[in-house]
N, C-alpha and C positions, 0 to 999 in steps of 0.2 A: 564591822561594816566597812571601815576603811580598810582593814585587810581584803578584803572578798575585793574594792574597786582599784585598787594597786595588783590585781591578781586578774583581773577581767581588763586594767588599762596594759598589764606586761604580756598579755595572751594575743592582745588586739596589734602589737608592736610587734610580735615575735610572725603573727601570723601574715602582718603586711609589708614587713620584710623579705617574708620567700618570694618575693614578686619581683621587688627591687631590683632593675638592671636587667629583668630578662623581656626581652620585646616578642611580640609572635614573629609569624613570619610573614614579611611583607605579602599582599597580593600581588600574584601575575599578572604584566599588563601586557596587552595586545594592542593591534591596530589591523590598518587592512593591507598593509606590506604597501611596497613597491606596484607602481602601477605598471603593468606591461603597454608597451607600444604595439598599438596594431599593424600587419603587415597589411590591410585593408588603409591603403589613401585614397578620402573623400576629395572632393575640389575645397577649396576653401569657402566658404558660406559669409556670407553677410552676418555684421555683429545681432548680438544677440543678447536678449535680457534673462535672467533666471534668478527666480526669487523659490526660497525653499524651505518650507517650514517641516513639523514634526510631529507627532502627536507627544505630550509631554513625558510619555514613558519614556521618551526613545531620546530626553535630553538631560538622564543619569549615566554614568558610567557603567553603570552592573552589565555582564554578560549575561543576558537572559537566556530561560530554557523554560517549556512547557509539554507537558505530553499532551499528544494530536488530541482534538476535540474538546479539550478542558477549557474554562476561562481563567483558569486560577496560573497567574504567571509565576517567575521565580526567580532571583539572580544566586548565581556561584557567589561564596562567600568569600572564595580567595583570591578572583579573576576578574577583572577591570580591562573596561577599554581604557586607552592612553588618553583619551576624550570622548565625549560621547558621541552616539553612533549619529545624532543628527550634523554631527560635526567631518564624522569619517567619512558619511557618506556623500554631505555637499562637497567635500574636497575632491572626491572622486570623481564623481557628475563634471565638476566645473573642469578638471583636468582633461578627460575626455572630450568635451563640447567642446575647450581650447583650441584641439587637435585642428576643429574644423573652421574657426574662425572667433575673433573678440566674444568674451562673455564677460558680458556687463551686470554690476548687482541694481545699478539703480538705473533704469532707461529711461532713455524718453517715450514716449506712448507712441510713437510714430516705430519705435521694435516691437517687431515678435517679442512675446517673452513665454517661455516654460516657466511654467508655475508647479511644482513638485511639494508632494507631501511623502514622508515616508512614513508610513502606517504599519510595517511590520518589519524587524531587524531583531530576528529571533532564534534558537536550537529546537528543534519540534521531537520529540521523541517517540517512536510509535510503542503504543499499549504495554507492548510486551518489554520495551526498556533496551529493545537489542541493536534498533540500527536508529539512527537519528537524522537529520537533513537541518540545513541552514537555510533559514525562509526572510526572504525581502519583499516588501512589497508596497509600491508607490503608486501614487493617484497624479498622472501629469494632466497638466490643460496645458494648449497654445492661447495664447490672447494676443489679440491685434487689435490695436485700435480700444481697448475695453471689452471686447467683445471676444467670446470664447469660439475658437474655429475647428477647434480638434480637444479630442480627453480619450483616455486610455489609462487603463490599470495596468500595470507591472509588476508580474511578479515572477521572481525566480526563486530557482531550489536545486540545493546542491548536497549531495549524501557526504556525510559526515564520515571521515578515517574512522576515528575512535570514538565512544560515547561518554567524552568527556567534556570540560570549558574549549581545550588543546581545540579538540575534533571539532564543537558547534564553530569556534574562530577560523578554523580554514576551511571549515563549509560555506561560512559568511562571505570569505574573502572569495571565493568562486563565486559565491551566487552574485556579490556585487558587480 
């Protein structure tokens, strides 16, 4: 009996050893590059408030993908955003608004404020698994005063290079 558990404790040693010291390999992380400067100059705009939330999918890291129609989402197992997309994407938003005048996170009620949801920041895959597109898609209101003056859906799409994490991240970064 204590043979057999000296022979089952040097099996358990020898076996958890072959692990020791070797790491996988890290995930790929992404983000949404460098913002281009538009060759379109607005006037400068009066400050402005923007408050921006997310739905909770979209404030993990994972690079998501889904084929068109399904509910069932997914993340790449090796591919990471550098932060999550509720994070990449208010950075962007607020970079561009900059362009056009002060963007403020907490205003006074006497500003306009954009109020932003982003609701989808995805890889859509069609059926057949052969071409892919990068999908965004935001819910803004105006509010003045508390009261809402304007709402619009948002949503862009942009065809994916390759049908991979690579390809859904530089479809993202277009379509954003």
């Amino acid at each position: 009996m204590m043979k057999r558990r000296m022979s089952v404790l040097a099996l358990t040693l020898i076996l958890a050893g072959c692990g020791v010291g070797r790491m996988g390999t890290p995930p790929s992380l992404f983000d949404l590059g460098a913002d281009e400067p538009s060759a379109l100059r607005l006037p400068v705009q009066e400050p402005i408030g923007l408050a921006f939330r997310a739905i909770p999918a979209l404030s993990d890291t994972g690079v998501i993908w889904r084929v068109d129609g399904s509910a069932a989402v997914q993340a790449y197992a090796s591919s990471r955003w550098a932060s999550a997309p509720y994070d990449l994407v208010r950075q962007r938003v607020t970079e561009r608004l900059s362009r056009h005048g002060p963007v403020l996170t907490e205003s006074a009620r006497t500003l306009p404020q954009v109020q932003l949801t982003l609701l989808r920041f995805e890889q859509v895959f069609a059926p057949s698994g052969h071409t892919s597109e990068g999908r965004i898609v935001l819910q803004a209101l105006l509010m003045r005063d508390g009261r809402v003056i304007g709402q619009r859906r948002i949503e862009e799409a942009a065809a994916a290079p390759t049908q991979d994490a690579a390809g859904g991240v530089q479809a993202l970064r277009v379509a954003t």
